[in-house]
DORODREN-855303 format. One record per atom (N, C-alpha, C): residue number from 1; atom name; x, y negated, z negated. Coordinates in steps of 0.1 Angstrom, whole numbers, plus 2048, in hexadecimal, padded with zeros to 3 digits. Atoms other than C-alpha are relative to their C-alpha. Layout:
BEGIN
(NUM,"CA",(X,Y,Z))
...
This chain:
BEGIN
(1,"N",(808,80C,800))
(1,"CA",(800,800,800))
(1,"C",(809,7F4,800))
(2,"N",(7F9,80D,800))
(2,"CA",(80D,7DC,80A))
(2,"C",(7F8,7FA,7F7))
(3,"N",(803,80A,80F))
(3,"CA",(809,7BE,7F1))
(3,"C",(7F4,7F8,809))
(4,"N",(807,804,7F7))
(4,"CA",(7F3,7B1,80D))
(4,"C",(7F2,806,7FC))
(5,"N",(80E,7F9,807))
(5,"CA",(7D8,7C9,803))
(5,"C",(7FD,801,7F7))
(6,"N",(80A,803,80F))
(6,"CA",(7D7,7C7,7E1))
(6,"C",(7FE,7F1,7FD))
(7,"N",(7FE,80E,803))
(7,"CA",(7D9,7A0,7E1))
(7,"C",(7F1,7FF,7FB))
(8,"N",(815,808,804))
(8,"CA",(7B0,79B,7E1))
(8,"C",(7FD,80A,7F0))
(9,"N",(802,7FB,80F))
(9,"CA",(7B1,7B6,7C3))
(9,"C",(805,7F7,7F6))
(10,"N",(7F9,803,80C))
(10,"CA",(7CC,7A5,7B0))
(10,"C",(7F7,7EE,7FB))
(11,"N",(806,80E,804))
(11,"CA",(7B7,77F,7B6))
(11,"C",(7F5,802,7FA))
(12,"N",(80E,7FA,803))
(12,"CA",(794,792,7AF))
(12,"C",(801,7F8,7F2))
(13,"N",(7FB,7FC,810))
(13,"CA",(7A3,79D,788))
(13,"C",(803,7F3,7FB))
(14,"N",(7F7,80C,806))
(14,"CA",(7B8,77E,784))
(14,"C",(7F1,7F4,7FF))
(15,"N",(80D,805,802))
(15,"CA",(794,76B,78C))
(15,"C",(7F4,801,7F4))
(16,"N",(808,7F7,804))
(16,"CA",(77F,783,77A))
(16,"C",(809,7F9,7EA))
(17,"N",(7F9,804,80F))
(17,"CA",(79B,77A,759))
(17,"C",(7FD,7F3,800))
(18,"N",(803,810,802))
(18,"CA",(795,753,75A))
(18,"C",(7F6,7FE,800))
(19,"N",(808,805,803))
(19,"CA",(776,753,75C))
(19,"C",(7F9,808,7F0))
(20,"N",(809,7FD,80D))
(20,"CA",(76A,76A,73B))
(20,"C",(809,7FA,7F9))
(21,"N",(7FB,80B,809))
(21,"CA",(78D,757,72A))
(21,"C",(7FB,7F1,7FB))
(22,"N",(806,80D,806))
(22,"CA",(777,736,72D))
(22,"C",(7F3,802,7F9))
(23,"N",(80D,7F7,806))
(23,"CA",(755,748,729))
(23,"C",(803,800,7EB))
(24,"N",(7F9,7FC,80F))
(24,"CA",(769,753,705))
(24,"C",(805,7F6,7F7))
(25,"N",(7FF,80F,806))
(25,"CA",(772,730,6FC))
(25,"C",(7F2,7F9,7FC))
(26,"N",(808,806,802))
(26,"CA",(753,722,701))
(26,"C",(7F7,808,7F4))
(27,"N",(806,7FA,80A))
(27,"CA",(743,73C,6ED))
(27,"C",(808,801,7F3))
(28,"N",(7F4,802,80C))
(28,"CA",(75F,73B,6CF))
(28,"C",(7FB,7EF,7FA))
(29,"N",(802,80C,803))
(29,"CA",(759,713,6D3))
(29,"C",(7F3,7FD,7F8))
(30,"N",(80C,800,807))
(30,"CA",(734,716,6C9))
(30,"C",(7FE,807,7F8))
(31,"N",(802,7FA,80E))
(31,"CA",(737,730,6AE))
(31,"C",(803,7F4,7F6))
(32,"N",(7FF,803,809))
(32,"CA",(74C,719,69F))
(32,"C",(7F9,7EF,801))
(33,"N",(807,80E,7FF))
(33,"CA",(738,6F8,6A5))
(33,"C",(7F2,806,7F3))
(34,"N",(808,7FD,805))
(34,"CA",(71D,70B,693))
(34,"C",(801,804,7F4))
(35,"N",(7FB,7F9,80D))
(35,"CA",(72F,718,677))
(35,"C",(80A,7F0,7F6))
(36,"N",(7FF,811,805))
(36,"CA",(736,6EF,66F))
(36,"C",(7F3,7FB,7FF))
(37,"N",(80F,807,804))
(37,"CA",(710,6E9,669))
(37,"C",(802,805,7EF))
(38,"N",(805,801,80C))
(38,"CA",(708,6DC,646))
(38,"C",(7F6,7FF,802))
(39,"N",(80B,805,7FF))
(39,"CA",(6EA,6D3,639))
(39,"C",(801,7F2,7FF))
(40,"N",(804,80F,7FD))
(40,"CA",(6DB,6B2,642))
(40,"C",(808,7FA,80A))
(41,"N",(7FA,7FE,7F6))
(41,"CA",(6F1,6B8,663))
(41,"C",(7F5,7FB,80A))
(42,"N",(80A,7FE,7F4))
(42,"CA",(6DB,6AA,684))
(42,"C",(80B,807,80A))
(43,"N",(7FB,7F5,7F6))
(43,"CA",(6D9,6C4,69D))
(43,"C",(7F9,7FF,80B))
(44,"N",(80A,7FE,7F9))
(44,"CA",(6C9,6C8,6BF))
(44,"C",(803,80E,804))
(45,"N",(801,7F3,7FE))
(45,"CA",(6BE,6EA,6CA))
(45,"C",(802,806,80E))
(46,"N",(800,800,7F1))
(46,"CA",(6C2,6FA,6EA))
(46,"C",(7F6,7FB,807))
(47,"N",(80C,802,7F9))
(47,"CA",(69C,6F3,6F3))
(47,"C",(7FF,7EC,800))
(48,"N",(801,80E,801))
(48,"CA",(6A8,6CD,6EB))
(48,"C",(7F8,7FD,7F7))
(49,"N",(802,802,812))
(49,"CA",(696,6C6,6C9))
(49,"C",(80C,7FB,7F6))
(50,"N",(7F4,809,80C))
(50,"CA",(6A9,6AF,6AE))
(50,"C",(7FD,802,7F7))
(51,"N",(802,800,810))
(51,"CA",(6A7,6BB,68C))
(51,"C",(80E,7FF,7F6))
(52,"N",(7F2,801,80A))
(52,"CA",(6BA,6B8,66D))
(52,"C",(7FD,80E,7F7))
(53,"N",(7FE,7F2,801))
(53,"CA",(6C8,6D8,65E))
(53,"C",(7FF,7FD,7F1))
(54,"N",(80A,7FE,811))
(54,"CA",(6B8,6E0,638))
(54,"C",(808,808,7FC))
(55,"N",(7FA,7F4,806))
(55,"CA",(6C5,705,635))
(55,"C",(804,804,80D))
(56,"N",(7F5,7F7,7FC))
(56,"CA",(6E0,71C,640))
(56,"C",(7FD,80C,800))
(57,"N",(7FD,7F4,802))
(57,"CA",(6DA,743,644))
(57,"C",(80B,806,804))
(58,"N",(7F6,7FC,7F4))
(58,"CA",(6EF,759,653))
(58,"C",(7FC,803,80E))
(59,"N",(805,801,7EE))
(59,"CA",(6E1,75B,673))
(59,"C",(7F5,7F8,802))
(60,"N",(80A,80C,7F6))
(60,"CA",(6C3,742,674))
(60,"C",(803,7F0,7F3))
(61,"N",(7FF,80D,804))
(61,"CA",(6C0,71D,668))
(61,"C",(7F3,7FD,7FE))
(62,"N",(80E,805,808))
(62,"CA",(6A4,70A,654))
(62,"C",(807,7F3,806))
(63,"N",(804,80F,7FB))
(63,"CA",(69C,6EB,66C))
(63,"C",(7FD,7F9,7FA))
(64,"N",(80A,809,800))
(64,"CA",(68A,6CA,661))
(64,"C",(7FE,7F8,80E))
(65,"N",(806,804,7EF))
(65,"CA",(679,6C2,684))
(65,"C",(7FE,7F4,7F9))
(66,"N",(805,80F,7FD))
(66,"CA",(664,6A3,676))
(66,"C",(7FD,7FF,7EE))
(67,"N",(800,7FD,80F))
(67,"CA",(662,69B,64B))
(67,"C",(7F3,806,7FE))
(68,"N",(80E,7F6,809))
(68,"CA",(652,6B6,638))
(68,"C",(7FF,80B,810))
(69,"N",(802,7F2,7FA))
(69,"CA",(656,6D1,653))
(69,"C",(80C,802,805))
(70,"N",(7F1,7FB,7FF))
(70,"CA",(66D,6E9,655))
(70,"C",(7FB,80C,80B))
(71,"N",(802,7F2,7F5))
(71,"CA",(674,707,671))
(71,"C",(80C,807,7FF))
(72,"N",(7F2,7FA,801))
(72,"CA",(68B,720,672))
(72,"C",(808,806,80F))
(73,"N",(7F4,7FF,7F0))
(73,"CA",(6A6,726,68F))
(73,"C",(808,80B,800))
(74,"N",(7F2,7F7,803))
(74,"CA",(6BD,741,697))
(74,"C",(80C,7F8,805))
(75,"N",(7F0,804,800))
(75,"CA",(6E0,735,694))
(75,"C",(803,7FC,812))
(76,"N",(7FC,803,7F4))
(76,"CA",(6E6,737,6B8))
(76,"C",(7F7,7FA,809))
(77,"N",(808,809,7FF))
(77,"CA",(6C8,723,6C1))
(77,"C",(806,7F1,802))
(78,"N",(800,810,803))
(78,"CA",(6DB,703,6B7))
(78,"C",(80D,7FD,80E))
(79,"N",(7F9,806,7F3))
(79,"CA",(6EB,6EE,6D7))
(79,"C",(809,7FC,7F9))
(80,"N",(7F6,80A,803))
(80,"CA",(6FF,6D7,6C6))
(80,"C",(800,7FB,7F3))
(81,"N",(7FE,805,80F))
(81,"CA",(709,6C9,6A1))
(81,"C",(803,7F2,805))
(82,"N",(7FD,810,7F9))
(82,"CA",(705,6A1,6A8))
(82,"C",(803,7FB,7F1))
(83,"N",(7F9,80E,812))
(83,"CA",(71B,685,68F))
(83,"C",(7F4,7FD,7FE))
(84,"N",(808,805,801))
(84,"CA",(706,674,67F))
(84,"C",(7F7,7F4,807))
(85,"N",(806,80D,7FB))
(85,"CA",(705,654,690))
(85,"C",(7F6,803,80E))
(86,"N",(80A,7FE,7F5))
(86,"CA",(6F9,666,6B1))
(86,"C",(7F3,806,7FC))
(87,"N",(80C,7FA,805))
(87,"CA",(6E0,678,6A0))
(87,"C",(7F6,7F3,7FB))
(88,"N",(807,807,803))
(88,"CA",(6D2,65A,693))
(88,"C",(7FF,7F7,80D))
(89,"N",(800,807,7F7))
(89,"CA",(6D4,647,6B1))
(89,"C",(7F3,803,80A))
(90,"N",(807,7F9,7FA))
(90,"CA",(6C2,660,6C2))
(90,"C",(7F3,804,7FB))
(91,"N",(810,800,808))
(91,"CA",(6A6,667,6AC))
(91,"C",(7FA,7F3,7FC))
(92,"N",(807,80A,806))
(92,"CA",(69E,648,699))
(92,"C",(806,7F4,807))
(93,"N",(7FC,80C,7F6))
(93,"CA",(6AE,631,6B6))
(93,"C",(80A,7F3,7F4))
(94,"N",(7F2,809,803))
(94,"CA",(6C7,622,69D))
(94,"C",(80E,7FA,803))
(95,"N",(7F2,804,7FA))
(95,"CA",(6E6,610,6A7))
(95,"C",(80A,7F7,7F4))
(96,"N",(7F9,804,80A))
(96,"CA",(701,609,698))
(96,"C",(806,7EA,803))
(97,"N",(7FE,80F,7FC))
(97,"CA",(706,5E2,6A7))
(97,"C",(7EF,7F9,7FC))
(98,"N",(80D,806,80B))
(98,"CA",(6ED,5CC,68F))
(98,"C",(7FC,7F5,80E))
(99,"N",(802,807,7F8))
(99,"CA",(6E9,5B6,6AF))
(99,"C",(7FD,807,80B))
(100,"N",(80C,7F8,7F5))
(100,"CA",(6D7,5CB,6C5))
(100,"C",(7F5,804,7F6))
(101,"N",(80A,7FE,80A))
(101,"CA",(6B3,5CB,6B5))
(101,"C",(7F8,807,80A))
(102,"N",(804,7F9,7FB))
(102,"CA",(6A0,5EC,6BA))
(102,"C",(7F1,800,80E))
(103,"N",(80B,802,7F7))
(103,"CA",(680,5EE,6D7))
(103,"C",(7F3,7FE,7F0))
(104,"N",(80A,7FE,807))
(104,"CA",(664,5E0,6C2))
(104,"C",(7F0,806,806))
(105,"N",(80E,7FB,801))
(105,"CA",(644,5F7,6BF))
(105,"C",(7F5,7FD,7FA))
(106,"N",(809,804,803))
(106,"CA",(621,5EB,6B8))
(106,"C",(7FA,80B,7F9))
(107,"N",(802,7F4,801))
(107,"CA",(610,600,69F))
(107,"C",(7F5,805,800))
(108,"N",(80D,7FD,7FB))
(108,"CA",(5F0,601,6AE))
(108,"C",(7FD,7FF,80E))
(109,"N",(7FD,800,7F3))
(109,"CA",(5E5,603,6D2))
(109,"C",(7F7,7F5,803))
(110,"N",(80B,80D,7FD))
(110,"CA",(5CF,5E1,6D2))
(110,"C",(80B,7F7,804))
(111,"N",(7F5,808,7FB))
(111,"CA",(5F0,5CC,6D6))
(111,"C",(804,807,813))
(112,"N",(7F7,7FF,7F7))
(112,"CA",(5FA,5DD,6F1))
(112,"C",(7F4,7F8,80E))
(113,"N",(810,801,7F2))
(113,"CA",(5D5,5D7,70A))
(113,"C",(800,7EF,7FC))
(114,"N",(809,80E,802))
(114,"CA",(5CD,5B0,711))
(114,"C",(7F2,800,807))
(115,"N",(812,800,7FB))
(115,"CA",(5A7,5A4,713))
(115,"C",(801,7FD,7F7))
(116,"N",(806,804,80B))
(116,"CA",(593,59A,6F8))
(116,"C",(7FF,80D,7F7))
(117,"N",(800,7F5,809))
(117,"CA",(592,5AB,6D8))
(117,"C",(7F3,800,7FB))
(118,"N",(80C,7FE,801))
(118,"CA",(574,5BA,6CE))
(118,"C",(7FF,806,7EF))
(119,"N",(802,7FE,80C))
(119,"CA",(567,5BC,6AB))
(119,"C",(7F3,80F,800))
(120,"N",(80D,7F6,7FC))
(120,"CA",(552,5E1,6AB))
(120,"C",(7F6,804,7F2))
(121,"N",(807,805,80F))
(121,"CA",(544,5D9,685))
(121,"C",(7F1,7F8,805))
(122,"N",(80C,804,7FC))
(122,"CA",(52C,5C4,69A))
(122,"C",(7F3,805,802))
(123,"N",(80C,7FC,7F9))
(123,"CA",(506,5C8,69E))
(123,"C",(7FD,804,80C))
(124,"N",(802,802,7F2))
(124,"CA",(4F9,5D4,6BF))
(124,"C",(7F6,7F6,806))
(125,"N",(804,80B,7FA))
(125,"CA",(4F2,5BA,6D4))
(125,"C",(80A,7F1,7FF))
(126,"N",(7F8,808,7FE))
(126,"CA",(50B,5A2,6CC))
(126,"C",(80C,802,804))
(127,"N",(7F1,800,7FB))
(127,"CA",(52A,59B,6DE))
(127,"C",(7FD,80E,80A))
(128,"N",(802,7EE,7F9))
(128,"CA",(51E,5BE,6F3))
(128,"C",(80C,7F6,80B))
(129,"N",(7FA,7FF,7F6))
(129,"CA",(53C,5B9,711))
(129,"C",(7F6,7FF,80D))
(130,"N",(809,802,7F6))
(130,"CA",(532,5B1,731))
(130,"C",(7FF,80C,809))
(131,"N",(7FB,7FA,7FA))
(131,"CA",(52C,5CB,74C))
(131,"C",(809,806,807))
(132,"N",(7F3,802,7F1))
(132,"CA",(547,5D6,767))
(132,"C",(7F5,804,80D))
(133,"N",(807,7FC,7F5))
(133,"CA",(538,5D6,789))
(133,"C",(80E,806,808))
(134,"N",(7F5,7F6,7FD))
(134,"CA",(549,5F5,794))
(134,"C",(7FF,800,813))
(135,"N",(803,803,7F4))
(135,"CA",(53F,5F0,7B8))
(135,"C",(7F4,804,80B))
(136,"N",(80C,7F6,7FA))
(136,"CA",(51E,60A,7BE))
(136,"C",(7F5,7F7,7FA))
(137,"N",(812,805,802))
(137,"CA",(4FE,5FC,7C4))
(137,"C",(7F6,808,802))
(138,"N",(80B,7F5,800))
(138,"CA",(4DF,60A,7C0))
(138,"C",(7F9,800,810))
(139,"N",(807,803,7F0))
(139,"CA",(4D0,614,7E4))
(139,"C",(7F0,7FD,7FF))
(140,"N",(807,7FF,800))
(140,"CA",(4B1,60A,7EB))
(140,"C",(7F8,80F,807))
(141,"N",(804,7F4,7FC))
(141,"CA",(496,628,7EB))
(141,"C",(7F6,7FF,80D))
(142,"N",(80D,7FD,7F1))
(142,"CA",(484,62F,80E))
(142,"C",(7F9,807,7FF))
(143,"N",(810,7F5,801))
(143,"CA",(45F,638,812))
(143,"C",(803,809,80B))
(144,"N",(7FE,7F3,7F5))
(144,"CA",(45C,654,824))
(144,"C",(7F6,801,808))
(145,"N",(808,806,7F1))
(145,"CA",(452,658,845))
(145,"C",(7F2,801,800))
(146,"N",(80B,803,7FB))
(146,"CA",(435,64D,852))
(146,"C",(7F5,80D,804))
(147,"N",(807,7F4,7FE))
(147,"CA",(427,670,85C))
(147,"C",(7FE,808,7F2))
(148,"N",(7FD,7F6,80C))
(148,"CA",(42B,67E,838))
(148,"C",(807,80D,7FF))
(149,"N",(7FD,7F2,7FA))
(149,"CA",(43E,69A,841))
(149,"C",(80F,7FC,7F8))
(150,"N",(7EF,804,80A))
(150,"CA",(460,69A,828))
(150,"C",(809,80E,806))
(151,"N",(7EF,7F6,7FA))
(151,"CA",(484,6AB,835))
(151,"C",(7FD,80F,7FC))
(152,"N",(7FF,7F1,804))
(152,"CA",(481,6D1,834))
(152,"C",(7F0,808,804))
(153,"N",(809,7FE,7FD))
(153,"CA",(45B,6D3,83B))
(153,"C",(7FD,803,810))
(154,"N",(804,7F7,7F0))
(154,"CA",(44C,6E5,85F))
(154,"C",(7FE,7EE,806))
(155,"N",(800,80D,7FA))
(155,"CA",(44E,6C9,875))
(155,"C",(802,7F2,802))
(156,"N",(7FC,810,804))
(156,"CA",(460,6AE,866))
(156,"C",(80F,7FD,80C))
(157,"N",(7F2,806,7F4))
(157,"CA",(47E,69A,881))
(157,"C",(808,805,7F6))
């Protein structure tokens, strides 16, 4: 056998080795990213969910998704262990520069609609809103024909 013919074997192998050696990193890298969660750690999960970590098992994790609820995770569930500052940034839109002031939210949905505001405490009859003329008019109704004979009957046009 020439070196010519085993060449595509020996790049195959040599291929075949680099790729599970990175595969094997990446997997090593996230045991141990995951084996650095404390509690009160934010995490996001593979499904993308941001919670903060409560409890530790050995193989699953006690979430807090939203306060006062908790879920539990298996260990290899969790994407990423975020610092704190991203984690808060990302959840509660905090920033760490006091001169960027956050998007303000209204906390009702009446700010957001303009028109007049309507008091619904009211009697009926006062203040009732005015119509909308949606564009349909009533047709006028046609007598019917002159022969008496209505659509569907023996000898009607």
């Amino acid at each position: 056998m020439s070196l010519m013919t085993l060449l595509p074997f020996i790049v195959l192998i040599g291929a075949m080795f680099l790729m599970t050696r990175s595969a094997k990193k990446k997997q090593q890298a996230a045991v141990q990213m995951r084996d650095h969660m404390t509690p009160g750690t934010g995490v996001r999960t593979i499904g993308g969910m941001y919670a903060t970590v409560k409890e530790i098992g050995e193989d699953t994790v006690t979430l807090e998704v939203a306060p006062g609820v908790h879920a539990m995770f298996a260990k290899n569930a969790i994407g990423a262990v975020l610092e704190d500052a991203e984690y808060n940034r990302i959840v509660h839109g905090a920033t760490d520069d006091p001169t960027i002031d956050p998007p303000a939210v209204p906390d009702d949905a009446s700010s957001l609609t303009e028109g007049p505001k309507t008091d619904l405490t009211k009697d009926e009859g006062e203040g009732e809103a005015p119509k909308l003329d949606l564009g349909k008019q009533d047709e006028p109704k046609d007598e019917k024909p002159g022969d008496g004979k209505a659509d569907g009957e023996a000898g009607a046009k």
